[in-house]
C-alpha positions as CSV (number, residue, x, y, z in Angstrom):
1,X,15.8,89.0,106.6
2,X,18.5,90.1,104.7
3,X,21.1,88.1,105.9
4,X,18.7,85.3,105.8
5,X,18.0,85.4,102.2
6,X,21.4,86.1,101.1
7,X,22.9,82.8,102.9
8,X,19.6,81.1,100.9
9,X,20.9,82.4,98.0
10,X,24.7,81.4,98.6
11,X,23.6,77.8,99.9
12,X,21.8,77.4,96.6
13,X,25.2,78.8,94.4
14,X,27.1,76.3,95.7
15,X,24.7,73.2,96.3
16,X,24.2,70.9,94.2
17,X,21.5,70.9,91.6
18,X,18.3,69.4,92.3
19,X,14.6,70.6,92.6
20,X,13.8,74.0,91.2
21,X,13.0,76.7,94.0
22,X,10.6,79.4,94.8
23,X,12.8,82.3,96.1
24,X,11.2,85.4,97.1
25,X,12.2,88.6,98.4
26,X,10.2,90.6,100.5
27,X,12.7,92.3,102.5
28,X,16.2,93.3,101.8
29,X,18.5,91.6,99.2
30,X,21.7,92.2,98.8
31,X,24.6,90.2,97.1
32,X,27.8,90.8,97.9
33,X,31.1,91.7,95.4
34,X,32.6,88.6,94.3
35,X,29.6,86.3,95.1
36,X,28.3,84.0,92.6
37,X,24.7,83.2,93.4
38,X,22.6,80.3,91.4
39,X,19.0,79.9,92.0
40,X,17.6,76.5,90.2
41,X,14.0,78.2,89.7
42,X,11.8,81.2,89.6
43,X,12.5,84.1,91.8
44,X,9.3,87.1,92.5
45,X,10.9,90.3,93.7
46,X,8.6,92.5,95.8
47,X,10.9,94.8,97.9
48,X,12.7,97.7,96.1
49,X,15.8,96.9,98.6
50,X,17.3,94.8,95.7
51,X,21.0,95.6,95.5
52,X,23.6,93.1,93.4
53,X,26.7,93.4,93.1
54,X,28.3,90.3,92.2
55,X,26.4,87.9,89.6
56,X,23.1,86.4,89.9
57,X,21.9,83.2,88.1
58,X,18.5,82.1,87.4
59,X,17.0,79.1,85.4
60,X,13.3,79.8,85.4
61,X,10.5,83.2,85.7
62,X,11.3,86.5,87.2
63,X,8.5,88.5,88.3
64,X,8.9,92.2,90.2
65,X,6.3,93.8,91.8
66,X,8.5,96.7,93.3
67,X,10.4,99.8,91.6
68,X,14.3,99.1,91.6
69,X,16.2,102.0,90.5
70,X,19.3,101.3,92.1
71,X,20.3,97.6,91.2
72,X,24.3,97.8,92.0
73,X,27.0,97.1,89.6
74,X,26.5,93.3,89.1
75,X,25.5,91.0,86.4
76,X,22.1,88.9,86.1
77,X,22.0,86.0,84.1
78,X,19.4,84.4,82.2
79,X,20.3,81.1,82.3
80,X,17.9,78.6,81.4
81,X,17.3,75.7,79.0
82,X,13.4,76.6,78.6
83,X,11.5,79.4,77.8
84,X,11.6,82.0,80.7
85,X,9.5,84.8,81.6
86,X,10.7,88.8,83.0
87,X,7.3,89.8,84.6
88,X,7.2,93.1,85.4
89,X,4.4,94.9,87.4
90,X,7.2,98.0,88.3
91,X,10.1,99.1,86.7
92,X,13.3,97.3,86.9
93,X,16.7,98.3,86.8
94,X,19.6,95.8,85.5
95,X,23.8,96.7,85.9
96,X,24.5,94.3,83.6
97,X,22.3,91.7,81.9
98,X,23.1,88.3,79.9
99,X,20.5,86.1,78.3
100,X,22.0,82.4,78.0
101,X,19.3,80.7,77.1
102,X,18.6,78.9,73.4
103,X,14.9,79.1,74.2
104,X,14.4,82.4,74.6
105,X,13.4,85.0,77.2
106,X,9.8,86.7,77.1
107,X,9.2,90.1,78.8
108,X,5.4,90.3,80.1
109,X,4.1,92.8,82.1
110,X,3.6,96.6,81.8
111,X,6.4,98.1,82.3
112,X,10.5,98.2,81.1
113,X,13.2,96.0,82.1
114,X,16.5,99.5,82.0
115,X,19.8,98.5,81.5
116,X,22.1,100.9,82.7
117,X,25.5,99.1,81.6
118,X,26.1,96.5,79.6
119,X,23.7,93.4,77.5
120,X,25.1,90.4,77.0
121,X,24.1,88.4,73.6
122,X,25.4,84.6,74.6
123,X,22.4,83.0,72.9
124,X,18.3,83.2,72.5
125,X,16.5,86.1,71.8
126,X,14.1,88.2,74.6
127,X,10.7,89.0,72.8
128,X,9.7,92.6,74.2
129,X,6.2,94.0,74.1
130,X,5.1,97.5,73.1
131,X,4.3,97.9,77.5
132,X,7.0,95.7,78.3
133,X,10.8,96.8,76.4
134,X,14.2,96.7,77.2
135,X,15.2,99.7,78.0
136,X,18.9,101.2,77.2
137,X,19.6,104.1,79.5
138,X,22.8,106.5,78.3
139,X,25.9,105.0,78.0
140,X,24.4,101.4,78.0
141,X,25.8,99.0,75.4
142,X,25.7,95.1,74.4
143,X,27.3,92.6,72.5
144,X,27.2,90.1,70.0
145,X,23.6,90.6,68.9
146,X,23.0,88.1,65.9
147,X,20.6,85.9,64.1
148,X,20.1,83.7,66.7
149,X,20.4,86.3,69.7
150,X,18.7,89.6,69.7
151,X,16.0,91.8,70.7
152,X,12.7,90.8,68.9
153,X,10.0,93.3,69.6
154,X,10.3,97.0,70.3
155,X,13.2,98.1,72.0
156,X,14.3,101.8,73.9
157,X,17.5,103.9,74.5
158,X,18.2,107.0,75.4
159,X,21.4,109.0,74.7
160,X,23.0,111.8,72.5
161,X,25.2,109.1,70.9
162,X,25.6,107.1,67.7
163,X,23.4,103.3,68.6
164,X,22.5,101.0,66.6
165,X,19.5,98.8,67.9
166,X,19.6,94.8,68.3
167,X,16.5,94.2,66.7
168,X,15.3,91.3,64.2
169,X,12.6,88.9,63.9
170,X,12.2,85.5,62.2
171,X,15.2,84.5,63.0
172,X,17.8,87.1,61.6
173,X,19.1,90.1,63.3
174,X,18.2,93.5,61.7
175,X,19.9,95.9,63.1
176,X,19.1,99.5,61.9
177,X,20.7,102.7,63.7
178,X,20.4,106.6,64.6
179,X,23.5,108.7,64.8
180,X,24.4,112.7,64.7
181,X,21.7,113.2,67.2
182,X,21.1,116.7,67.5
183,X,20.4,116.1,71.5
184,X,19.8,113.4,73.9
185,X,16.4,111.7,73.5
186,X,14.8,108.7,73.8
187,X,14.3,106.6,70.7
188,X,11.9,103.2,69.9
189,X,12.6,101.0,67.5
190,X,11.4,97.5,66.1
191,X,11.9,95.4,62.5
192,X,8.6,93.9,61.0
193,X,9.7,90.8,58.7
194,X,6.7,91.3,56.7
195,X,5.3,93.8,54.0
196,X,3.8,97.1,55.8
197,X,0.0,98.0,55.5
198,X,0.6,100.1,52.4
199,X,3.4,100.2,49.5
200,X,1.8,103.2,47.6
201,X,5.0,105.6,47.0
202,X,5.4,109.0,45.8
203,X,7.1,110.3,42.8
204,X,10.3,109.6,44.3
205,X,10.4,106.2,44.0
206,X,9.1,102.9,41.8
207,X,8.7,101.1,44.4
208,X,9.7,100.1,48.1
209,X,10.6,96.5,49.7
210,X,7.6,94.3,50.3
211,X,9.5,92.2,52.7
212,X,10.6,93.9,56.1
213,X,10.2,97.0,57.4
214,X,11.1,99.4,60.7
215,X,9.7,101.7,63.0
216,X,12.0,104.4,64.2
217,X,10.0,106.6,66.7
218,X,11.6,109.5,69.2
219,X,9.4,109.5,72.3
220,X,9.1,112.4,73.8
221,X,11.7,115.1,72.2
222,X,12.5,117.0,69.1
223,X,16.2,115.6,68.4
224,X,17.5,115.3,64.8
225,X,19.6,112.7,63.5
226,X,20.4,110.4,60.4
227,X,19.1,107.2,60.3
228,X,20.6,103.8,59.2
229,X,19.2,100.5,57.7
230,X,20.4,97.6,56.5
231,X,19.9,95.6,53.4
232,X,20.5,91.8,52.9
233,X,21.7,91.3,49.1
234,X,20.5,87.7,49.0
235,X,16.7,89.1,49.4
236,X,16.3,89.0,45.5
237,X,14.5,92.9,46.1
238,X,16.9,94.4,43.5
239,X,19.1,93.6,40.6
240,X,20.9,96.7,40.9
241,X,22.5,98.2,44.4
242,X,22.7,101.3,42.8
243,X,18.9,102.0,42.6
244,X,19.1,101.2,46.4
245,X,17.4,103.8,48.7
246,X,15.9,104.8,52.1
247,X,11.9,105.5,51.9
248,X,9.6,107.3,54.7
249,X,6.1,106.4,55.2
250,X,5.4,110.5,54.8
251,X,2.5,112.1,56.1
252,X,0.5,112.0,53.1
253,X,0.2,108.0,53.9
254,X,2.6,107.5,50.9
255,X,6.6,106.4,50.7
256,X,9.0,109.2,50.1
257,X,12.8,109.1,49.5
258,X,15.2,109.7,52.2
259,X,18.3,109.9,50.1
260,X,21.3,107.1,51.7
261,X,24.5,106.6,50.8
262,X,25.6,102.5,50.8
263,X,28.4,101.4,53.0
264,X,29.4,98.9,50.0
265,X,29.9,96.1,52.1
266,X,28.3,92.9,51.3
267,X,26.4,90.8,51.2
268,X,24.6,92.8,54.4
269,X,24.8,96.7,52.7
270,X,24.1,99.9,55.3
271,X,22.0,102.7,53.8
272,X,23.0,105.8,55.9
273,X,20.5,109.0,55.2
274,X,22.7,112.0,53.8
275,X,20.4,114.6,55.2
276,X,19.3,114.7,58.8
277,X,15.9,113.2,60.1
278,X,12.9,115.5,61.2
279,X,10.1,113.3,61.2
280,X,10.1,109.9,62.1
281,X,8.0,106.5,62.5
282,X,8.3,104.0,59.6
283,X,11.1,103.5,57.0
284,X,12.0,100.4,54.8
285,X,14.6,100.0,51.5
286,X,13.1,101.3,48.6
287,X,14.1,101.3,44.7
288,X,14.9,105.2,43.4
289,X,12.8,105.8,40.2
290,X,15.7,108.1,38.8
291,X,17.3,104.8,38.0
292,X,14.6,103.3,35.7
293,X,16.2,104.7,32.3
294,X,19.3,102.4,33.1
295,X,17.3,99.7,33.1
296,X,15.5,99.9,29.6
297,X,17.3,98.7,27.1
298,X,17.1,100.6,23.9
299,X,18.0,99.1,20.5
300,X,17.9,99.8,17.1
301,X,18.1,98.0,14.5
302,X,17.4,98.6,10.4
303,X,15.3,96.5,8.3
304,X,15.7,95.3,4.6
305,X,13.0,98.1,3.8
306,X,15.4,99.9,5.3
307,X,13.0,101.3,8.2
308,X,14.6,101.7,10.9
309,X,13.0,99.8,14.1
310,X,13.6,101.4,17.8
311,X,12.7,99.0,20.6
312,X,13.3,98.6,24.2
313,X,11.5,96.7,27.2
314,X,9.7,98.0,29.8
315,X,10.7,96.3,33.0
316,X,6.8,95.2,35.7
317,X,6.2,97.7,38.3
318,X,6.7,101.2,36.4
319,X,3.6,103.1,35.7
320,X,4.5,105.2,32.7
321,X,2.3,108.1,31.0
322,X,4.2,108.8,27.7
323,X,7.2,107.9,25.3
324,X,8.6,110.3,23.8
325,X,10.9,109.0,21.1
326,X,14.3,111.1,19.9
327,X,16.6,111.5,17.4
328,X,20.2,113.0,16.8
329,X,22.7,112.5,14.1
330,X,25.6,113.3,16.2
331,X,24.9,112.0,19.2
332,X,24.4,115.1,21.3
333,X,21.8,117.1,19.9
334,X,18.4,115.4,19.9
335,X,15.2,116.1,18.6
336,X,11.7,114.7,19.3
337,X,10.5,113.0,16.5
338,X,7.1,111.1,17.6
339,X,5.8,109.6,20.8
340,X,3.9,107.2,21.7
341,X,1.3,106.7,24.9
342,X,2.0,104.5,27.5
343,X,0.1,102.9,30.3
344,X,-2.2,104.0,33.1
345,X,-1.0,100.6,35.3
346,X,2.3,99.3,35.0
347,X,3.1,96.1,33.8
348,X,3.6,93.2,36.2
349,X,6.0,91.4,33.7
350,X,9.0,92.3,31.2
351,X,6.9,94.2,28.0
352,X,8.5,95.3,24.5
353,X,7.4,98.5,23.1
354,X,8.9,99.4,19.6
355,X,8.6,102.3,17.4
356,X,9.1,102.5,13.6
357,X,11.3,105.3,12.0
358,X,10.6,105.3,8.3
359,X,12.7,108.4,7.6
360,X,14.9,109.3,4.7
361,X,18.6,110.2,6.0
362,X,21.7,110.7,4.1
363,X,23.8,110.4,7.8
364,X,26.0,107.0,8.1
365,X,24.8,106.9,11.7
366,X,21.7,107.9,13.4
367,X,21.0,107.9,17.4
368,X,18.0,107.2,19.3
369,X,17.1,107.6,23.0
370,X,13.8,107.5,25.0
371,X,11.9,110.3,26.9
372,X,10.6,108.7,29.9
373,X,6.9,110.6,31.4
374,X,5.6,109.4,34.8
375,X,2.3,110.6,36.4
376,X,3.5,112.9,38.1
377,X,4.8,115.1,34.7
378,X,8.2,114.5,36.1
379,X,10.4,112.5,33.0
380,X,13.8,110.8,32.7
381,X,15.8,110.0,29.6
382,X,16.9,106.5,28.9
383,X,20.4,105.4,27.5
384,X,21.5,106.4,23.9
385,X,21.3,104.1,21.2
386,X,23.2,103.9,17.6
387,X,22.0,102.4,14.4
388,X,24.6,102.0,11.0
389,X,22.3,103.8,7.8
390,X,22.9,101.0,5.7
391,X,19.9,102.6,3.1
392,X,21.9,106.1,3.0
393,X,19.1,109.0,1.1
394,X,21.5,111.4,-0.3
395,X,19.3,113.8,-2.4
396,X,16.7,114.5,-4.6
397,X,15.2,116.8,-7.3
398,X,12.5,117.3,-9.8
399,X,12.0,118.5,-13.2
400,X,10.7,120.0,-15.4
401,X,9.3,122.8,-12.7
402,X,7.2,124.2,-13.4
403,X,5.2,121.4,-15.2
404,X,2.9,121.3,-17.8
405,X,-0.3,119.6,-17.1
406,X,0.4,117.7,-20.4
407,X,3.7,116.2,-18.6
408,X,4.7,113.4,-16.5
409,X,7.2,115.3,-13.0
410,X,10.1,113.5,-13.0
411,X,12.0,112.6,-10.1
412,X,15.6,112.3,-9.3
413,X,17.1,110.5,-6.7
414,X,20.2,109.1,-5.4
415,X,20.1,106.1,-3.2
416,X,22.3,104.6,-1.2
417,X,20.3,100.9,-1.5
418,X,17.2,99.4,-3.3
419,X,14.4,100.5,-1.1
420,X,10.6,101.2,-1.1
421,X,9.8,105.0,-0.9
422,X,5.9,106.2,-0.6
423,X,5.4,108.9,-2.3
424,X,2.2,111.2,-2.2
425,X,0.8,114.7,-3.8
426,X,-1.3,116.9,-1.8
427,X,-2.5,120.0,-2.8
428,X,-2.0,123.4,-1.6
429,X,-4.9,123.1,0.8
430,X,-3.8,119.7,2.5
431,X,-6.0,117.3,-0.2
432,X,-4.2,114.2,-0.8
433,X,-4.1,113.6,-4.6
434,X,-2.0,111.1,-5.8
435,X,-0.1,108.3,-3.8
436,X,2.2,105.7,-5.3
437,X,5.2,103.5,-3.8
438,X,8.3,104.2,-5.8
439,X,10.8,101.1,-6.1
440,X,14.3,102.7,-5.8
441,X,17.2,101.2,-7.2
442,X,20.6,101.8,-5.5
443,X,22.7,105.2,-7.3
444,X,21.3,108.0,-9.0
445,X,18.3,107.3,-11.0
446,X,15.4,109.2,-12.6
447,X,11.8,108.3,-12.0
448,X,8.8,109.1,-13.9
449,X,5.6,110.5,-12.2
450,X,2.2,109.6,-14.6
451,X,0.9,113.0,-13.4
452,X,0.1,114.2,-16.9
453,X,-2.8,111.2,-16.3
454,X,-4.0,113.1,-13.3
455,X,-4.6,116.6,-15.5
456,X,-4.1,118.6,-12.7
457,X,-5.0,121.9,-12.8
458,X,-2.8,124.9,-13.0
459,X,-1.3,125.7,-9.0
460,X,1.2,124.8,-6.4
461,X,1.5,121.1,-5.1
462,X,3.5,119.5,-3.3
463,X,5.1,116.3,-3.4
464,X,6.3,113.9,-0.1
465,X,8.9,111.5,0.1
466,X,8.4,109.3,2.8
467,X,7.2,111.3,6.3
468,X,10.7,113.7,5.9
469,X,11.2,114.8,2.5
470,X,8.8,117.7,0.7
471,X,9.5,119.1,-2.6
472,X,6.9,121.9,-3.8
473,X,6.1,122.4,-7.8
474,X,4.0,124.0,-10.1
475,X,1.7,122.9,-12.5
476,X,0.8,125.2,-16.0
477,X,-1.9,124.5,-17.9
């Protein structure tokens, strides 16, 4: 028998092509070093006594019903120009495998095609199952995995080394990696082009990528290891590469941050994990939350009432608790000065926010920044932000004090520009008494209060200049 089928198989190398063939081995196969054997149609394997050593050729369906673990040190090809089928009712060992074939190859069965040398990427892609994979064994490699030639489906090695996996789907390649392992062990992994079932993220993050995904599973062993992804530029996820980050679908059923340093290559970037891997399953690219303050934009900007407006937009996606809004007139030390609420949902478009500072300030420059609150009572501080006084408050005083009730207070003050200036009385018990709006004329001018019309009785008030300035005098009667 096996002398019988191998002379089969070498009349069919070297005849011409014609019919397609049913070839079956139920004996003993062996091809010899050197021999190049074609067969023009499906071949069913159901002898473990498979043995090649030279290279084997096939144009349609494969289908072994018998364990080979010892398959020789040849190649088998792949070769066809229309979909073909790896069957596989028991496991099946490959040398060396090569899939030529633009249609593609599809493994069905339930068990692994193991590769115990090399893969061959010439062209198509083989769609693997989760019962029926391609199956690196240590030391196996491939070549030339790409868009149009790769793994798509789940996919095993095992190996203490560095490997990055030939998966994709959709018609790209996707190729994340594991490296640094801690001790051989025997790793799945598959890319999803699609989003995964959940995108709810911890503090960590804003948000992760609603457009691909990967499962990196070990099977079987506790091995450590870093883990690598890559991430297309041209997907439009992020503005910014530098808010680029690994995320974990944790435990909790929420994303986490697996902080990654880019490779800085474009436009495909690798995001390698700094610290070493304990727990695996899902990861995907995600956007770091630390980075949100460098994306709002804060401005100020003084009005003719010479208020001083502080804005900034809020960009979608960021669920915000609080603004807290600060002030500094050098630059370095701040101060919080008001805040305002923000938003139990985030926006889902670009949103201004502004605040109104209606202080009186003798500084030439005054500097704002934002205090950022999340949810999770975790904050961030935006960028710093300068505005000219161009309405400079230098100083003020009044007199007579004490004042007679039969008097009008009078108030001197030096201003920098024309301006509006509220001005209120409240009594030594918090009553609001008397309110007015002063017009101020630019340089040092006295004004007259009409509190002799009020007849207020004899005690301590005081008055307020705007919300910063408060001057306390005394009324006899």
């Amino acid at each position: 028998m096996r002398y019988l089928l191998q002379a089969l198989l070498l009349l069919l190398s070297t005849g011409p092509l014609g019919a397609q063939v049913e070839v079956t081995n139920e004996g003993e196969l062996f091809v010899a070093p050197g021999q190049d054997v074609f067969i023009n149609g499906n071949f069913t394997n159901r002898s473990s006594q498979l043995a090649n050593l030279g290279v084997v050729g096939l144009t349609g369906d494969f289908q072994n019903e018998a364990r080979v673990l010892n398959p020789g040190d040849g190649l088998f090809r792949f070769i066809g120009d229309s979909e073909q089928n790896l069957v596989l009712f028991d496991t099946l060992s490959f040398f060396e495998l090569e899939i030529f074939n633009p249609a593609g190859l599809n493994m069905i069965g339930d068990h692994h095609a193991e590769v115990h040398e090399h893969l061959y990427f010439e062209d198509g892609v083989i769609n693997t199952t989760a019962e029926s994979m391609i199956f690196f064994r240590e030391f196996a490699t491939y070549s030339d995995a790409r868009d149009f030639s790769h793994i798509n489906g789940p996919v095993l090695r095992r190996g203490d080394s560095d490997f990055v996996f030939p998966v994709g789907k959709g018609g790209v390649l996707r190729a994340p990696a594991v490296s640094e392992l801690s001790a051989p062990t025997t790793f799945l992994a598959e890319y999803f082009d699609f989003s995964f079932s959940s995108l709810e993220t911890d503090f960590t993050l804003n948000r992760v990528n609603d457009q691909e995904y990967w499962q990196i599973e070990r099977v079987g062993d506790d091995a450590d290891a870093r883990v690598t992804l890559p991430y297309d530029e041209s997907s439009g996820f992020l503005d910014d590469l530098n808010e680029l980050q690994i995320a974990y679908f944790n435990n909790d059923n929420l994303w986490t941050r697996r902080e990654a340093q880019s490779d800085g290559a474009s436009p495909i970037t690798n995001l390698i994990t700094l610290d070493f891997i304990t727990n695996f399953g899902y990861f995907t690219t995600a956007e770091d939350r630390s980075f949100l303050a460098d994306r709002i934009e804060i401005i100020a900007t003084q009005e003719d009432d010479c208020a001083i407006i502080v804005s900034w937009v809020v960009p979608p996606d960021y669920p915000i608790t609080l603004y807290e809004i600060e002030r500094s007139f050098d630059g370095q030390n701040f101060e919080k000065i008001d805040e305002m609420p923000g938003d139990s949902l985030p926006f889902i478009e670009y949103t201004l926010r502004w605040y109104a500072d209606n202080g009186l300030y003798a500084e030439p420059e005054i500097f704002y920044r934002l205090r950022i609150n999340f949810p999770d009572g975790t904050s961030t501080l935006t960028n710093i932000t300068m505005v000219e006084n161009q309405c400079p408050f230098f100083d003020c005083t009044i007199f007579p004090n004490p004042v007679f009730a039969s008097q009008n207070l009078k108030l001197r003050i030096e201003s920098g520009a024309p301006r509006e200036l509220p001005l209120q009385i409240y009594g030594v018990l918090g009553r609001l008494l008397w309110e007015e709006t002063l017009q101020l004329l630019e340089g040092r001018r006295d004004y007259e209060i009409q509190t002799r019309d009020r007849d207020f009785p004899a005690g301590t008030y005081f008055l307020y200049l705007g919300p910063r300035k408060s001057l306390k005098f005394v009324v006899l009667r």
